[in-house]
N, C-alpha and C positions, 0 to 999 in steps of 0.2 A: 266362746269368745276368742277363745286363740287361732280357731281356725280363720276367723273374719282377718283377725291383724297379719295371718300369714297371708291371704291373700291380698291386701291392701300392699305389700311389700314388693312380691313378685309383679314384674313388669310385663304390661300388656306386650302382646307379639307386634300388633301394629305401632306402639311408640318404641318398641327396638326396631322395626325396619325403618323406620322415621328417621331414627337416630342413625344407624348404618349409612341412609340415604346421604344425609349430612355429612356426617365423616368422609365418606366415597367422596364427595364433591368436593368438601375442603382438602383433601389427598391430592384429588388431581387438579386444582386451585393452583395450590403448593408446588406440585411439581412442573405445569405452567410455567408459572411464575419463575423458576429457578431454570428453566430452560430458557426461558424468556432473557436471564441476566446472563447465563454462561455464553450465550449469540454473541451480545450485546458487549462483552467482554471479546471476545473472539474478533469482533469487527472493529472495536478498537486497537486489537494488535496489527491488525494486516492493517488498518489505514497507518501507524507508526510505523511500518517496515517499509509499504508502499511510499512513504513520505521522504523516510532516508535514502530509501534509491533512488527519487527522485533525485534530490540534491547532489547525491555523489553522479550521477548524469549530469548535471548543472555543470559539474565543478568538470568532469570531463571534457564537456562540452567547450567551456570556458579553453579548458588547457591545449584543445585541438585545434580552437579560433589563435592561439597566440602563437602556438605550430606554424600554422600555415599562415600567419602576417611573415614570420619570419623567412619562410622558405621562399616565398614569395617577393625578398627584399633586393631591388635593386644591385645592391652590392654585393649579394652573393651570387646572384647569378651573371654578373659579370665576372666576377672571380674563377667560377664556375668555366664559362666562356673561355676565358683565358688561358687557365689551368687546365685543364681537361682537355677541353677541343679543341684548342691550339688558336681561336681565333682573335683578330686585329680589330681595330676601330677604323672604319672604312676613312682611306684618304678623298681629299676632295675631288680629285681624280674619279675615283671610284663612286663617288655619289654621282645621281640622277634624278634630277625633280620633277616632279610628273607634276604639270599645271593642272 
């Protein structure tokens, strides 16, 4: 009798490859899966990084539009005119109207 109960115990070869099978697959399931989040995580940083150098482009953008309203302002480049290059506001003399 005791030899029948030890053999009732010991596990058949084919329901341990069964079981190995299983494991194998939930193993690489698992590691899947966890590659799957580490990505997923990872593309979440570079869309947040990508996103702030957008904005800090924006804001530069912004600063180099208000640069060049300025350089570009009447007054200074008459001033400019004036100071610099020595030049006058044409007497009426001096004008010519072309019909």
């Amino acid at each position: 009798m005791t030899a029948r109960k030890s053999k009732k115990n010991t596990p058949k070869p084919k329901a341990t490859l069964i079981c190995i099978i299983f494991m194998t697959m939930f193993l690489a399931e698992l590691l899947f899966y966890t590659w799957c989040r580490v990505q997923y995580i990872g593309a979440g940083y570079e869309i947040s990084s990508a996103t702030e150098h957008h904005q800090a482009l924006i804001t530069l953008q912004n600063n180099l539009k208000i640069e060049l309203a300025s350089l570009k302002s009447p007054e200074r480049i008459a001033k400019i005119a004036k100071n610099q290059l020595g030049l006058l506001t044409p007497t009426r003399e001096q004008m010519i109207i072309i019909p």
